[in-house]
N, C-alpha and C positions, 0 to 999 in steps of 0.2 A: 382382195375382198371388196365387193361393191359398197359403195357407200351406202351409209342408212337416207332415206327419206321419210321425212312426215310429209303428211299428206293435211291443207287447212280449210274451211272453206269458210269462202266467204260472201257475201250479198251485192251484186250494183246493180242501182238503181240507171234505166235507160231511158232516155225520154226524149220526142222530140215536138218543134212546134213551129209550124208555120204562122207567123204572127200578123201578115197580112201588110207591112211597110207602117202597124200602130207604135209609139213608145209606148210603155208601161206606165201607169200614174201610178202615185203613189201608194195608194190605197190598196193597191193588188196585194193578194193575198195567196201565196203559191201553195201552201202545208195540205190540203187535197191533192191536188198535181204532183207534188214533191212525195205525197207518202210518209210524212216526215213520222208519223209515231209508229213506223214499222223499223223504223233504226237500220239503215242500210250501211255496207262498208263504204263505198264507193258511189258516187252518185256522177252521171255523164249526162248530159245535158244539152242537146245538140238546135239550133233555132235557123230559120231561113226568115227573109224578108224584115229583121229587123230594123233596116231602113228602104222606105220605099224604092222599089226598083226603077228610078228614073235616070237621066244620064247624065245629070250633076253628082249622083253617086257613085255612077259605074265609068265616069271618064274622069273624073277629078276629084279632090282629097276626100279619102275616106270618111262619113261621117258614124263616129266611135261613143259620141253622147249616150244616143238607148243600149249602146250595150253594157256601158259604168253602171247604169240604172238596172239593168238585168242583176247583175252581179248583186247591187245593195241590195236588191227583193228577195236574191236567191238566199241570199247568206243569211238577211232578216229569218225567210222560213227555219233553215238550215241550223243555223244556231238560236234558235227562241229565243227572239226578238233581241239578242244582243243589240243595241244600238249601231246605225250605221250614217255616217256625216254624207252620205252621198244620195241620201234619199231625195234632201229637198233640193238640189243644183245639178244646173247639166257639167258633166264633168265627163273630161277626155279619158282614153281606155289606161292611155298612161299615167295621169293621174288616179285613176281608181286604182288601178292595181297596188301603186303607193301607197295610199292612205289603209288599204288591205294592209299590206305589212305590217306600216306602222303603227296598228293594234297593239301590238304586241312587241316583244324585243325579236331582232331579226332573226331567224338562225341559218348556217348557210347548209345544204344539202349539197353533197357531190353531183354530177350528172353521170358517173357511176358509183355504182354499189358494190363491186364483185368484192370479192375478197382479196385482199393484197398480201403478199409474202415478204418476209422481212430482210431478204437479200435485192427485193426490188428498188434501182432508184426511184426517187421520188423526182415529180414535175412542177414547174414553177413557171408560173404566169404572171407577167405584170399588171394583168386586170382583165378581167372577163364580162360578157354580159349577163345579165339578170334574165331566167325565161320570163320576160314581160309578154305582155297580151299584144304589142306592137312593136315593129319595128321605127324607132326614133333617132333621132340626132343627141349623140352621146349627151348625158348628162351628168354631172360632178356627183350627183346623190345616187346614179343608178352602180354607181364604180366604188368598191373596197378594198382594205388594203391587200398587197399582196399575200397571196396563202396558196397553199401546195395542194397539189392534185384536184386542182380545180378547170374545167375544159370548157369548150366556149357554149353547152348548154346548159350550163350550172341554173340554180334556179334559188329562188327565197322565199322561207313560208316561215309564218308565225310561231313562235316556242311558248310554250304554258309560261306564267308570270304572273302571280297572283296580284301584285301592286299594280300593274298593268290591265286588269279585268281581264286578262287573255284564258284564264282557267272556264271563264264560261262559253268560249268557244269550240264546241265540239268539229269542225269543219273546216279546213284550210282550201282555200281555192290553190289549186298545183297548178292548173292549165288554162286562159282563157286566151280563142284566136279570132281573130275574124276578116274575112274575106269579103267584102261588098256588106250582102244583105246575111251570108253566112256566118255562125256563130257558135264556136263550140267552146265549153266549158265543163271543167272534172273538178269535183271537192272530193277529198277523201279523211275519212274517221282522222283525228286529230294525232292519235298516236300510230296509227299508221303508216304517216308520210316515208318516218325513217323507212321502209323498204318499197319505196319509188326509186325509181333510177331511172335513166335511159331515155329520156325524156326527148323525142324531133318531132316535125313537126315538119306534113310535107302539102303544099297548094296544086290544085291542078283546076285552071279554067279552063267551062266549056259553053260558056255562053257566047254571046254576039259575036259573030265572024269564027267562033272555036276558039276565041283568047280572051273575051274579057270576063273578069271574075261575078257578072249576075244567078251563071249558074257553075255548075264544076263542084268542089268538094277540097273541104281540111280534113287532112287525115292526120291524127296523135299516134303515136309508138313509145309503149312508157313498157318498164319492167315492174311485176311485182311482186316479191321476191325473188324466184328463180320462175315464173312466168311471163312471157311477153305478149304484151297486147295489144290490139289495133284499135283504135275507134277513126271509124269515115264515119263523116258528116256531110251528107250530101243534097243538093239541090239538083235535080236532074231536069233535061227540056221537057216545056209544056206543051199540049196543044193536045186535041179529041180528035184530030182527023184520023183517017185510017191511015196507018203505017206510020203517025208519027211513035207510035211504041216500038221502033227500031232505033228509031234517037238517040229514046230512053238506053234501049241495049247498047248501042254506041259508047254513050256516055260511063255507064259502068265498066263495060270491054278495057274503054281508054283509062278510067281510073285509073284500074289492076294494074294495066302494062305500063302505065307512065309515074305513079306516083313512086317516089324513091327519099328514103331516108338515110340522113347523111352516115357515115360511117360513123362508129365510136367504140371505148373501151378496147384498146389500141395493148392493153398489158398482157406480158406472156402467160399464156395456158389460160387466158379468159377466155367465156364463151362467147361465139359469137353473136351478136346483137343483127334481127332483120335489118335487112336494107327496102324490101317489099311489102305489100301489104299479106299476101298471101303465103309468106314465110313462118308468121309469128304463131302460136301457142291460141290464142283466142281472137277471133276477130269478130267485130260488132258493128255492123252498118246501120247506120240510122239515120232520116230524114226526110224532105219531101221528093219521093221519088217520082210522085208525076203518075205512075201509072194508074190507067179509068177502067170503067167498068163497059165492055165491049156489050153492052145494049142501047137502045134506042132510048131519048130521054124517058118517053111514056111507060118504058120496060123498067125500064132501072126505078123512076120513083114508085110506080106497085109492088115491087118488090119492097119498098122502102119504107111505103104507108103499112104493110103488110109484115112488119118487123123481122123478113125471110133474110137472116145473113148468109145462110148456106147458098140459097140460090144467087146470089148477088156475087160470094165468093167464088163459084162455078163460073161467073164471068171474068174474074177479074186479070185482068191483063200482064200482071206480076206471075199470078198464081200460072196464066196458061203459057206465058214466056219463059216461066222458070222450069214446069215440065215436060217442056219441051227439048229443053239443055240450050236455050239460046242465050241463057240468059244467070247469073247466080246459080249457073251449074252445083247441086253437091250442099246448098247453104240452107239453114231450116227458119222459118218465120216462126216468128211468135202467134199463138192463136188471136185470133182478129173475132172479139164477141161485141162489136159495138155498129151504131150508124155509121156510115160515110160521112166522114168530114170536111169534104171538098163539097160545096161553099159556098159558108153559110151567108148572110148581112152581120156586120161587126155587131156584137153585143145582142145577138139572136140565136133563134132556133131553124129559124127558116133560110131554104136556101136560096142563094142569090138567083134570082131570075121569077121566079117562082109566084112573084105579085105584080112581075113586069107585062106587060102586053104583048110589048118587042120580044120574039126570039132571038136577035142577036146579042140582047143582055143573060139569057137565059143560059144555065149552064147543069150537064148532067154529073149530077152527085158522084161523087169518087171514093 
């Protein structure tokens, strides 16, 4: 007899933001952006350029400060205005994730969930890693004591605690990564977490020379319940000349075929967990993917003065790559009802070039 299924649904919020190499001040205020009183299950969060793209950040030590700071604003939104210690100081990704937990009392989640039989043995670990937002040099506070059936991407989120304030926390950050100027982060509903599992986490650079990480993509692979999911976050090659929109397709091509997540849930008659991205149950791509709008500036902004999206979408480079099948064969976009947002002057409306004289500062909207 087949098993029963319930079938659940549920809400994620997707969102992505090229932030231009600005940190965030304090004072940012995300609950527009974020959507917060539409109550979502799931919220993914995907950011490029959150530190400038120069090449003290792309050849030597990661700089991880604006993203601690992303995370305090997000969570500010996220949980109303629960207080967060990381607003006023620049603080390392590894430190913020810390002080995250230590909101609250730890609690530990398996890095699987499947269900276990009671003639299975159990496994035993002398210490494992924490899914932190970085990979660091061991530290005495990120390591617990031995406990069973724990696998090296076990992870720690906050447990409700009323003496603790943690009860006014609706939102656990599960996932924060980042890559150069890349940056991806998932909170999900507070009582939710119990059925995350599965949790890797795979880099693939495709910037300068095709290895360093300015541009390329993190891709997440989480289960939730019995569904597995992909979030890429990607930064794909810039540039408006003609035929650089094959880059672009390059860069995706390579994604697919290269990104690979490590094996796990290793127990007899489990299911098996992707190793691909194009394996899993749901996949969600989001981020700056670069592609422009195949008119001449003067075209592109009368369409733009002229609030015509449809015509602007008939150009668009994604749109004509993808039915074509060159490109995101088979994959469906989200409806697109707004301006181009490729670019503006910081803390404006106008786009960059646009009061300049010089066209080689000049650039057509995307």
């Amino acid at each position: 007899m087949p098993l029963l299924q319930e079938v659940e649904t549920y809400r994620v919020f997707v969102a992505t933001w090229n932030v231009g190499g600005k940190s965030p001040h304090n004072g940012l205020n995300l609950d527009d952006f974020l959507q917060v009183h539409d109550q979502f299950d799931i919220y993914v969060l995907g950011f490029q350029e959150i530190v400038p793209l120069n090449a003290g950040n792309v050849l030597a030590i990661e700089d991880n400060g604006p993203a601690a700071k992303w995370l305090s604003i997000i969570s500010r939104s996220l949980n109303h205005g629960y207080p967060s210690p990381l607003i006023n100081q620049t603080t390392s990704l590894k430190t913020a994730s810390r002080i995250f937990r230590a909101q609250s009392v730890r609690r530990r989640l398996k890095s699987c969930n499947c269900s276990t039989t009671s003639d299975q043995p159990e496994r035993k670990y002398n210490k494992d890693s924490c899914f932190k937002c970085q990979q660091t040099e061991s530290d005495p506070e990120d390591f617990m004591e031995q406990v069973n059936d724990i696998g090296p991407d076990s992870f720690v989120v906050p447990e409700s605690n009323p003496s603790s304030g943690s009860n006014m926390i609706k939102y656990s950050l599960i996932a924060c990564k980042q890559m150069v100027g890349i940056f991806l982060t998932i909170w999900v509903r507070k009582e939710l977490v119990q059925y995350i599992g599965h949790l890797r986490t795979s880099y693939i650079s495709r910037g300068i020379m095709g290895y360093l990480g300015n541009k390329g993509c993190i891709s997440l692979s989480m289960s939730f319940h019995q569904t597995s999911f992909c979030f890429v976050c990607s930064h794909l090659a810039s540039g408006e000349k003609e035929g650089d929109e094959l880059r672009r397709n390059s860069d995706v091509i390579e994604i697919i075929r290269n990104a690979q997540f490590t094996k796990i849930c290793k127990r007899p008659n489990s299911r098996r967990m992707p190793e691909k991205i194009l394996e899993h149950d749901r996949i969600i791509w989001l981020g700056d993917l670069n592609y422009r709008i195949a008119l001449s500036y003067a075209g592109t902004r009368k369409f733009v003065d002229e609030n015509n999206w449809d015509a602007l979408l008939n150009k668009d480079q994604l749109k004509i790559e993808r039915e074509a099948g060159r490109v995101f064969n088979g994959w469906k976009e989200g409806k697109i009802y707004f301006a181009p947002t490729y670019k503006y002057y910081n803390n404006s409306d106008a786009y960059a070039g646009e009061i300049e004289k010089s066209k080689s500062k000049r650039r057509t909207p995307a």
